[in-house]
C-alpha positions in Angstrom: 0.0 0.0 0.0 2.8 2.6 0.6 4.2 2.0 -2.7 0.9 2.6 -4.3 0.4 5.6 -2.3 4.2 6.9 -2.9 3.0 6.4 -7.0 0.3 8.0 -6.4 1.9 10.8 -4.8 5.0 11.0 -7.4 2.1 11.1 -10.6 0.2 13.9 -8.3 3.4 15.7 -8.2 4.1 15.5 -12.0 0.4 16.5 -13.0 1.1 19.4 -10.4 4.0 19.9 -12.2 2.6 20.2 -15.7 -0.2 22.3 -14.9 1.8 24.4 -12.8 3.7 24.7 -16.1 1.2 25.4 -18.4 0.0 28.2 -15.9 3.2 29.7 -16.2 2.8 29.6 -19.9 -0.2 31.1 -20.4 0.8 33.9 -17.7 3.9 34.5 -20.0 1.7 34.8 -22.8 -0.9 36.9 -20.8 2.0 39.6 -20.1 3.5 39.4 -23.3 -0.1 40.4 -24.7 -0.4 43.2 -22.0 2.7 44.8 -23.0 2.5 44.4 -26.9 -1.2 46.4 -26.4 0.7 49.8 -25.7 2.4 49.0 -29.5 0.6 49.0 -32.7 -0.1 45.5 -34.0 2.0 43.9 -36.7 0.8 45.9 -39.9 0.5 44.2 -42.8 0.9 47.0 -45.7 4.1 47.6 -47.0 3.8 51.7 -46.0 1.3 53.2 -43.8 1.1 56.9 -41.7 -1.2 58.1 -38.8 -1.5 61.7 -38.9 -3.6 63.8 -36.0 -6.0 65.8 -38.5 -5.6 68.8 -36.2 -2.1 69.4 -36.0 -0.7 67.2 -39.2 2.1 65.6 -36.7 2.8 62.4 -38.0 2.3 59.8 -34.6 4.1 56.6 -36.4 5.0 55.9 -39.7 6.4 53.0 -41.7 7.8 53.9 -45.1 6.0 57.4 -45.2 7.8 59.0 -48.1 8.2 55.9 -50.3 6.0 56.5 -53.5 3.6 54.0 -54.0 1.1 53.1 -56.5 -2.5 54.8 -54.8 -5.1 53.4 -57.2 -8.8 54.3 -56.1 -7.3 56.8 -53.1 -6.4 59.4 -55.4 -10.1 60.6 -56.6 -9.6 62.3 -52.6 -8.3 64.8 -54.4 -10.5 65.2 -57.1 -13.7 65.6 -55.0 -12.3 68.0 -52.7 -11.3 70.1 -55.5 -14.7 70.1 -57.3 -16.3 70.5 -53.8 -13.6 73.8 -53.5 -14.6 75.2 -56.6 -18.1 74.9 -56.7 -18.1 76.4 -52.7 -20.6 74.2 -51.6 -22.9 73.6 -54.3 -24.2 69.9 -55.4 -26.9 71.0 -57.3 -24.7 71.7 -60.4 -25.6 70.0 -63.5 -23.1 68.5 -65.7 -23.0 66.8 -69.1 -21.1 63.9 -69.3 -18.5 63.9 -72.0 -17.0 61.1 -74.9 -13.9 61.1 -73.1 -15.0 61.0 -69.6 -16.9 57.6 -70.6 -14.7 56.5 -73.6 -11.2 57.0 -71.6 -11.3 54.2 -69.2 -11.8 50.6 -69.7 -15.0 48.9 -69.5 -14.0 46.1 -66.9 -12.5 49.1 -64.2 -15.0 50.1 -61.9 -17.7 52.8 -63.6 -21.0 54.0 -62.8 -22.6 53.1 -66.6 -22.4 56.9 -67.1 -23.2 57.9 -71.0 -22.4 60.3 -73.4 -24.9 63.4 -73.1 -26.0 62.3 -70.1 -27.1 65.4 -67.3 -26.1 64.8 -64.0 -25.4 66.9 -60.8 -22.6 67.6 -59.1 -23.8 65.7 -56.3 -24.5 62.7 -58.2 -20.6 62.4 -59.5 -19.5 63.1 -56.1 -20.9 60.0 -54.2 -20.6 57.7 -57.6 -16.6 58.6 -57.2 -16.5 57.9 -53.9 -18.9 55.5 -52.8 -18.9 53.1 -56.0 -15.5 54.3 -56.9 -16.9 55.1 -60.3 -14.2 56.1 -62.6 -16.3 57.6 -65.2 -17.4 59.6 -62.3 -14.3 61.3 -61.3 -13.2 62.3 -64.8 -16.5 63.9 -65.3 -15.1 65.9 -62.1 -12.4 66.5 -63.7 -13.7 68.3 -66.3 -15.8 70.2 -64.3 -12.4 70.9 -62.5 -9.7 71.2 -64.5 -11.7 71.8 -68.0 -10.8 68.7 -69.8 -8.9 65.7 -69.1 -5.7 66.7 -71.1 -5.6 69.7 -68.5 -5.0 67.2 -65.0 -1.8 66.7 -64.8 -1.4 70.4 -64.6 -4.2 71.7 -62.4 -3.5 68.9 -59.9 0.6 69.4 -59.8 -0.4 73.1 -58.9 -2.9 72.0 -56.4 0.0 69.4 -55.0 2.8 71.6 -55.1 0.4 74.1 -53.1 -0.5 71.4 -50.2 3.3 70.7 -49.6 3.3 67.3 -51.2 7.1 66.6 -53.0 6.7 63.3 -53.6 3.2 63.0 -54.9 2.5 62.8 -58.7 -1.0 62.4 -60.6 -1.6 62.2 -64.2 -5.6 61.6 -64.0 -8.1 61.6 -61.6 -9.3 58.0 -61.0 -6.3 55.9 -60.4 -6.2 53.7 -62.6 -2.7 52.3 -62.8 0.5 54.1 -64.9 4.3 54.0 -63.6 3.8 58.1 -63.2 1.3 58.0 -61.1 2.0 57.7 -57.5 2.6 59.1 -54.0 3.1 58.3 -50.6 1.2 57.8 -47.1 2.5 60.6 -45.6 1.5 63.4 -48.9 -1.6 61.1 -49.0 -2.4 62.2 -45.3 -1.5 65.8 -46.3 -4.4 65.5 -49.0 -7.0 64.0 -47.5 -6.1 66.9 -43.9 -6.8 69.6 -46.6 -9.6 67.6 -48.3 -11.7 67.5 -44.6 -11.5 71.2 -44.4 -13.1 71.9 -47.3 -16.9 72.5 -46.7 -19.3 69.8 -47.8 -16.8 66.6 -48.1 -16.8 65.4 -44.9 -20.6 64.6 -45.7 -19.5 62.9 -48.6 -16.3 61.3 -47.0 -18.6 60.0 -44.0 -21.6 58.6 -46.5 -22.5 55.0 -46.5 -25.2 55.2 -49.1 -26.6 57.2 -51.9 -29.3 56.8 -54.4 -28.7 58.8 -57.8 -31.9 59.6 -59.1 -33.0 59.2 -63.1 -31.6 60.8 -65.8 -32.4 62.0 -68.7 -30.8 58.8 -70.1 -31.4 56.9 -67.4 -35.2 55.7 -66.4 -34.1 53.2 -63.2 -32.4 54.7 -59.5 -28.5 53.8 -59.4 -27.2 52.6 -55.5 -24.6 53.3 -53.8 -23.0 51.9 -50.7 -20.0 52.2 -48.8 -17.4 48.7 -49.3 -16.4 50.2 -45.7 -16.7 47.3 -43.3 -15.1 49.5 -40.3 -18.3 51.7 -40.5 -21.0 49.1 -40.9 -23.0 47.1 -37.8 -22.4 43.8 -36.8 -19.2 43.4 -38.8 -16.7 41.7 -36.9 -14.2 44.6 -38.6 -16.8 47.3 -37.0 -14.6 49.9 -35.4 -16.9 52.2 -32.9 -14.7 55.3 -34.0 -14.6 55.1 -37.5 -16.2 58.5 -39.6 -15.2 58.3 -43.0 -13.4 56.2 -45.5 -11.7 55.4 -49.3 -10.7 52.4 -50.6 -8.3 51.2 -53.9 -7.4 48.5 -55.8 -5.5 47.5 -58.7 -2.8 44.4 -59.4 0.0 46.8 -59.1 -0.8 49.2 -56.3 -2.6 46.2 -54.0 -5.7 47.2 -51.7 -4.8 50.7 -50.5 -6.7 52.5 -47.9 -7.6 56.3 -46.4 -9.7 57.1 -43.6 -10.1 59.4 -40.5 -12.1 58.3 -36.9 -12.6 60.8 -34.2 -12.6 59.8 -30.6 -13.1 62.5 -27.5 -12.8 65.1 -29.7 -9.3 64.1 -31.1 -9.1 63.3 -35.0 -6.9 60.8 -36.9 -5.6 60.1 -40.5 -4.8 56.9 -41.1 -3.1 55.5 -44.5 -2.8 52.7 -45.8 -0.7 51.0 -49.0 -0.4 48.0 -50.6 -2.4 46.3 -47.7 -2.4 42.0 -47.7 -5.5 41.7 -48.3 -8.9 42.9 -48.7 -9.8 42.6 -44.9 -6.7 43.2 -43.4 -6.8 46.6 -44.1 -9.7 47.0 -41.9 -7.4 45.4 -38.6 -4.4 47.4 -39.9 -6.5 50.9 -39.5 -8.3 49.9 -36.2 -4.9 49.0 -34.7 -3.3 52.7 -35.7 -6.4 54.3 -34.4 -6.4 52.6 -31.3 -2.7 53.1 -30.8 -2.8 56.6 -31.7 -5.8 57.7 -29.3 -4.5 55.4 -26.4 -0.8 55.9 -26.0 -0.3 60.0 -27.0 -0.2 62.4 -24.3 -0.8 66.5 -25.4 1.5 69.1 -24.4 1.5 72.3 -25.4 5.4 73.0 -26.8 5.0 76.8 -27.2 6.7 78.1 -24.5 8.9 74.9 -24.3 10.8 75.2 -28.3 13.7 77.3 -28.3 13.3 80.8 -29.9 15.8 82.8 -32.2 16.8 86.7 -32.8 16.4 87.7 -36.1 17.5 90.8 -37.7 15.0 93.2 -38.9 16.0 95.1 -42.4 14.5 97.5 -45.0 16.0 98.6 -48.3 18.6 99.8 -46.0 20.4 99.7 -42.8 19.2 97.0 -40.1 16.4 98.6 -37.9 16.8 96.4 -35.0 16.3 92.7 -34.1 12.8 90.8 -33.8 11.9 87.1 -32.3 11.0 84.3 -33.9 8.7 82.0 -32.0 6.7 79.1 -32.5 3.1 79.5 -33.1 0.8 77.6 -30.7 0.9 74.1 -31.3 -0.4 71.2 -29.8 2.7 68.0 -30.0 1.8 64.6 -28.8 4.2 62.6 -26.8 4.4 58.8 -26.9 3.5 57.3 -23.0 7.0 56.8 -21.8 8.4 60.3 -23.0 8.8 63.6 -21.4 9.8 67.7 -22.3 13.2 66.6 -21.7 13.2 64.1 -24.8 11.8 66.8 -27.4 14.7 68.0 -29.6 14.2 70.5 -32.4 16.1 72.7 -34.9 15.1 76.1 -36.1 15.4 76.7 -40.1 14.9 80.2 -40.6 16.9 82.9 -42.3 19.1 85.3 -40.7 17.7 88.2 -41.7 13.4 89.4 -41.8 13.5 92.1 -44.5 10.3 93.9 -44.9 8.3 93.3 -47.6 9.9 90.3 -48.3 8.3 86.8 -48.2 9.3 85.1 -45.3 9.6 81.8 -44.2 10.8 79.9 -41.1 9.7 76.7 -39.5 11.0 74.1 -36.1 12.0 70.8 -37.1 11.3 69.0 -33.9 11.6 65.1 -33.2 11.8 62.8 -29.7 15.3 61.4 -28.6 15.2 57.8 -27.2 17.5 56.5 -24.5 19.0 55.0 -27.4 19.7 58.3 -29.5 17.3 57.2 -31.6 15.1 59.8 -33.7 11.6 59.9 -33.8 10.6 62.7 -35.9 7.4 64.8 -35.2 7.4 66.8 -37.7 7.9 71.0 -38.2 6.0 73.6 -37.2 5.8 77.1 -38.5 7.7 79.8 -36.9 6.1 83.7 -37.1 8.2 86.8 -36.0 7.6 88.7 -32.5 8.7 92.2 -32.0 8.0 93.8 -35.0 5.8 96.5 -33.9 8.3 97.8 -31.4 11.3 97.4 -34.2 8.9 100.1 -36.1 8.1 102.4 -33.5 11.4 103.1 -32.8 12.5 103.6 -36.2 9.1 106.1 -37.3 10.8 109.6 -36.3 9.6 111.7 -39.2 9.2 108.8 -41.9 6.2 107.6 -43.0 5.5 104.2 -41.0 5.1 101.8 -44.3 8.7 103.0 -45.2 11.0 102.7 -42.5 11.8 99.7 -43.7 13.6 101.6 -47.1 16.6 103.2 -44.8 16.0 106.0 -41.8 18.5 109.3 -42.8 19.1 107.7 -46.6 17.7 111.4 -48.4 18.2 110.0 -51.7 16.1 106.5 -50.9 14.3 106.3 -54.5 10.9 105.7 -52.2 11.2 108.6 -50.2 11.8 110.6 -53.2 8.5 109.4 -54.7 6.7 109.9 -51.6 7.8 113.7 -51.7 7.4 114.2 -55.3 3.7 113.0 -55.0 3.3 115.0 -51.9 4.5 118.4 -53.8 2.0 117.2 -57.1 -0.8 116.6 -54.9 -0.5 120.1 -52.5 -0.2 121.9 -56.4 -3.3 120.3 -57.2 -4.8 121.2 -54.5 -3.5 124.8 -54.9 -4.8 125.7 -58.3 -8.5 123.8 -57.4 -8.5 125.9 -54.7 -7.8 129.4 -56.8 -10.1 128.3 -59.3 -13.0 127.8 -57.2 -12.5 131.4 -55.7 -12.2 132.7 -58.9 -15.4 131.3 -59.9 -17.0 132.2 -56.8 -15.9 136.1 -56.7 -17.1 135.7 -60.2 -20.8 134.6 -59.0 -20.3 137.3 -56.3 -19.6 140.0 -59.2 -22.8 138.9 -61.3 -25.0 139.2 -58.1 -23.6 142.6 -57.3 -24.6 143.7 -60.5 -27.9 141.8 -60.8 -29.1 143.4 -57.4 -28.4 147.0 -58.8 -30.7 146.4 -61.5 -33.3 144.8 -59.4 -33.0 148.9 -57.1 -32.8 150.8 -60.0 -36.9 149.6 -61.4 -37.5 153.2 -63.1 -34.7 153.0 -65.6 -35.1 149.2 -66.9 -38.2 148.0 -67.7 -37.3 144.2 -66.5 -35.5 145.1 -63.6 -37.5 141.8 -61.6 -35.7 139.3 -64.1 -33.8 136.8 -62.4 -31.8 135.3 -65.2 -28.9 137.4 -66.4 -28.7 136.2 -70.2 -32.5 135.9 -70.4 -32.6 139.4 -68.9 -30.2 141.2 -71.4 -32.1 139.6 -74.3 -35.2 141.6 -73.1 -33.6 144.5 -72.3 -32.4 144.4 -75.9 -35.4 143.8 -77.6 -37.6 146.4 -76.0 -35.5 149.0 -74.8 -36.9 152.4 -75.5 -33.3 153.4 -76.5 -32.5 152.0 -79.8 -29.1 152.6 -80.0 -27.8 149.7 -78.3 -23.9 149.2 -79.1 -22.1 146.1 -79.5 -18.2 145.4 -80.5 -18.0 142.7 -83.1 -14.9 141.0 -84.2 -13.9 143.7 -86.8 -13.5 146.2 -83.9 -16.1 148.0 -86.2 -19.7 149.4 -83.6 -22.6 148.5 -85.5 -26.7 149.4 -84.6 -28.4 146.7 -83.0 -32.0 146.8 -84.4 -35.1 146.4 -82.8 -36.3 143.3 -84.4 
């Protein structure tokens, strides 16, 4: 019996063992999951970027300025730019072109637009971006740019305006050519300035529209939103989620642009070249989560370093200025304090008036490591200028201290006197004129009122009109010998007529 029980004991011991084991196990893998959850998750697209929509800092990125193929994403810019121009208005009817229909292939995603078809503005707008229709955007296009040959030029304008280097479209769909690219951080730059444009976050944020008949087209057209973030009882549902556009060709993959907003905080996420359909969907929800969870705000104005600048006209220096950070909003990483927030100011050395200027902070987070982590620039705006000015005023005009204090031949200056002196000789000689006029009128009525007292000699002494009143005197004067000097200096009767 005590060998049985001693076996008994020794398998109780090994059972103990093993599940003592495997509860070790699963507590390893318990804290390894707890401390993974402060990180993103693994990301499956090749280059993503999350971008707070309020501030454009750039939280994490992977591969942010590598161009990539955007496919569908690009008509972003497109509707914004029709929604910019028209300022608002839907209700805009257009007539769709040959080339808006005829320019795409028939197996890429359309709307079955046809030629001398009248739709509205609204109409293109949700069929671009809800049913990706690419017949759609280039019918925007037009309406935007003129015609389709015009694009590339209007939209490198457009780009080159919104800061984006490495971004090149050549039309407005997406379908696929090795010219046509960007990259997830210029694509978060375009869809930023795309949500402040009035009208397309209610397009951006839609997840259905019905396009009403045409004069082509008898039956209702549907669209719906291939958004599975935004739809109910999805398993991809994401509580946050606002608004959303999806791509897809062979070469750019599934690519993906969206914003949620949570407490009042909003985030741009980007996606390219995802796995798969459906991973996108994890990908974004994981940024989002990471980017409202583990980012602390702190308000860097007074902490960034500032930098003397010196103030100039078209002459000497007039004194120095500040450049300072303009209020900004920078969020940290959990983990990271003031005291890891590096920066560099990239400004010029000298503010001359009437000059364009430009400065800006380049500011990033150093890790224990040395490591990097950029956060992105921030614009820079001069302090101090008033007081510069005031100091330099004296007997110059305030608009032109600037040109050179105690320079007498400063070619301004000498404009600003010579119109002074042509303007006080205008008014001089308006001035004489109008007394001469008036001591004229003065004259007149002198000589008017002593023929209004003197009623037994003239006959019309009561006239009031001068001219009307020598023409009467004239005609029926009892004196008929009324002189007048003619051109000939020869005197000559006037006859009563």
């Amino acid at each position: 019996m005590g060998h049985i029980f001693l076996g008994i004991c020794n398998k109780t011991k090994i059972k103990a063992k093993k599940v003592s084991a495997i509860f070790v196990s699963i507590m390893v893998v318990f804290q390894c999951v707890i401390v993974q959850a402060a990180q993103p998750q693994e990301i499956t697209a090749i280059t993503w970027a999350l971008v707070d929509a309020q501030t454009g800092q750039v939280l994490t990125q992977n591969l942010g300025s590598q161009k990539m193929y955007p496919a569908s994403i690009t008509k972003i810019l497109v509707i914004a730019m029709a929604l910019e121009k028209s300022q608002g208005d839907t209700s805009i009817q257009l007539t769709v072109s040959h080339d808006a229909v005829h320019s795409i292939t028939f197996d890429s995603s359309h709307i079955a637009l046809q030629v001398g078809e009248v739709v509205s503005l609204a109409d293109m707008l949700y069929g671009a971006m809800l049913a990706s229709g690419n017949d759609a955007a280039n019918v925007l296009a037009e309406y935007v740019c003129g015609n389709l040959q015009n694009v590339e030029t209007v939209f490198t304008q457009k780009l080159a305006e919104l800061g984006c280097e490495n971004t090149h479209f050549l039309n407005a769909h997406g379908l696929h050519n090795e010219n046509h690219y960007t990259t997830a951080e210029d694509m978060a730059k375009i869809t930023r300035w795309a949500l402040s444009i009035p009208g397309f976050k209610e397009v951006f944020d839609a997840q259905r529209y019905d396009m009403p008949p045409t004069n082509l087209q008898p039956e209702v057209r549907n669209f719906s939103t291939p958004d599975w973030m935004r739809l109910n009882g999805i398993k991809y549902h994401y509580d946050y989620a606002m608004g959303s556009k999806n791509g897809w060709t062979t070469e750019a993959g599934h690519t993906f642009a969206s914003w949620a907003e949570k407490d009042g905080r909003q985030l741009i996420c980007i996606l390219m070249n995802s796995a798969t359909k459906y991973k996108k969907f994890v990908d974004a929800a994981a940024l989002y989560e990471y980017g409202f969870n583990d980012f602390a705000p702190m308000d860097v104005t007074e902490i960034l370093p500032t930098k003397d600048i010196v103030i100039q006209g078209g002459g000497d220096p007039l004194g120095n200025a500040q450049l300072k950070v303009k209020p900004a909003i920078l969020y940290l990483p959990q983990g990271y304090t003031a005291d890891n927030i590096k920066s560099e100011i990239q400004s010029p050395e000298v503010y001359v008036l009437g000059q364009p200027f430009h400065a800006d902070i380049k500011v990033w987070l150093e890790t224990s490591e040395n490591e990097q982590i950029a956060m992105g620039d921030f614009p820079m705006e001069v302090h101090g200028i008033d007081t510069v000015l005031s100091a330099n005023v004296g007997i110059y005009p305030p608009n032109l201290v600037g040109s050179g204090r105690g320079n007498k031949f400063d070619p301004q200056m000498v404009l600003v006197y010579a119109a002074i002196l042509l303007g006080g000789g205008v008014c001089v000689v308006g001035i004489w004129k109008l007394g001469k006029k008036h001591s004229q009128q003065m004259r007149r009525a002198d000589w008017i009122g002593s023929l209004r007292k003197n009623k037994k000699r003239w006959r019309y002494g009561r006239v009031q009109a001068p001219d009307y009143f020598k023409w009467r005197v004239a005609k029926d004067s009892k004196y008929p010998k009324v002189q007048s000097y003619n051109k000939k200096n020869v005197f000559r009767n006037t006859k009563r007529r």
